[in-house]
C-alpha positions in Angstrom: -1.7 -16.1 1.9 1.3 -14.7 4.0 -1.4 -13.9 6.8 -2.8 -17.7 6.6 0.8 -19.0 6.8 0.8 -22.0 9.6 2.5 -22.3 12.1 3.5 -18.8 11.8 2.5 -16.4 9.4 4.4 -14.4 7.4 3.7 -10.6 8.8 6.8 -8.8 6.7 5.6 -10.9 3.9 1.9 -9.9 4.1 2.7 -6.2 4.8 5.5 -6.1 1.6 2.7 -8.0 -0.5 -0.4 -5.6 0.1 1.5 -2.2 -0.5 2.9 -3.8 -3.8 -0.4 -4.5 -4.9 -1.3 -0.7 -3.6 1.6 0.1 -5.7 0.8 -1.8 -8.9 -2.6 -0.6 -8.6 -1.4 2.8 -8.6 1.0 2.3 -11.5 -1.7 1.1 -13.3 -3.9 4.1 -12.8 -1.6 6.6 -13.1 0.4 5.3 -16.1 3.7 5.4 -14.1 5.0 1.7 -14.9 8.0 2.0 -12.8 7.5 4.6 -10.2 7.2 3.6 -6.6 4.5 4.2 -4.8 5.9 6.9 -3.2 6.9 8.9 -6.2 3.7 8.2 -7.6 2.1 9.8 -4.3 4.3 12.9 -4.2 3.5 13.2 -8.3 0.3 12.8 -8.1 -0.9 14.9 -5.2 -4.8 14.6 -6.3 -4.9 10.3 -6.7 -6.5 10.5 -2.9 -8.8 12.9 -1.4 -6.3 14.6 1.5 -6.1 13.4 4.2 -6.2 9.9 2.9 -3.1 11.0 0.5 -1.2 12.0 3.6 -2.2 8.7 5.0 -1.2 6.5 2.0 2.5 8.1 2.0 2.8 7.2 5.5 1.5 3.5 5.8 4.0 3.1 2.4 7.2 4.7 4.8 5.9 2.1 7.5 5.8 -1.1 5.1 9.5 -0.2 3.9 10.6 0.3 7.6 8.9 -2.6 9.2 8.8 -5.0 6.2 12.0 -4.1 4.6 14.3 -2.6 6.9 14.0 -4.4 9.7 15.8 -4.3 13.8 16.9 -7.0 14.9 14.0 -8.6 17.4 12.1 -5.7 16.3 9.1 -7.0 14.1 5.7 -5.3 13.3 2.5 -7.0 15.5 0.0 -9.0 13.4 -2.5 -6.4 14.8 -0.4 -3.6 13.0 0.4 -5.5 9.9 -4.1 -6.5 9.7 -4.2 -3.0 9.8 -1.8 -2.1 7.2 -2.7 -5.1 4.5 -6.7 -3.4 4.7 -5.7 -0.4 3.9 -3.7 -1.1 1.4 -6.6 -3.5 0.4 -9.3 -0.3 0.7 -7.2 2.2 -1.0 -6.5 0.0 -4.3 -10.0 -0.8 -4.2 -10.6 3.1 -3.8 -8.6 3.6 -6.7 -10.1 0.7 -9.4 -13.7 1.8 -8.0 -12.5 5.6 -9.5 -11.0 4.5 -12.9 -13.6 1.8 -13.6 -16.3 4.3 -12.8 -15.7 6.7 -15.8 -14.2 9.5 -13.7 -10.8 9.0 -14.9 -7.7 8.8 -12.7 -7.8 12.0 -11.3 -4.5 12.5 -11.9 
């Protein structure tokens, strides 16, 4: 919905939205109810198949820096923050595909 926002859409919104979902998603997996995503990543090293782990940790320290922590007049693109929200979007559904298959968490 951030993304769909008119006349201007809410990029630090969208971004801060899709990596709590990852992050919720995560939780819900791995059974940590109030870890963040990145202690969740750093605990559980085997969640994602590496490179993609590697990858996960750093779109999470983008979101915090460019949806958080912001410049001033320094904002992320709406090219960058697409990127980010379907990734985040891919991953959780990585990660529900791998529980609700049988496999268990991985974890």
């Amino acid at each position: 919905m951030d993304l769909s926002k008119r006349p201007e859409a809410d990029l630090t919104g969208a971004l801060q939205h899709a990596l709590a979902a990852l992050e919720c998603v995560a939780r819900d997996v791995t059974g940590d109810a109030k870890a963040t995503l990145g202690a969740i990543l750093g605990k559980h090293k085997t969640l994602l198949p590496p490179p993609m782990n590697e990858a996960a940790e750093k779109l999470w320290g983008y979101a915090s820096e460019q949806g958080r922590h912001l410049r001033e007049g320094r904002g992320p693109s709406s090219e960058e923050v697409g990127l980010a929200v379907h990734t985040a979007a891919a991953l959780a559904t990585y990660l529900c595909n791998k529980v609700g298959r049988g496999s268990g968490s991985g974890v």
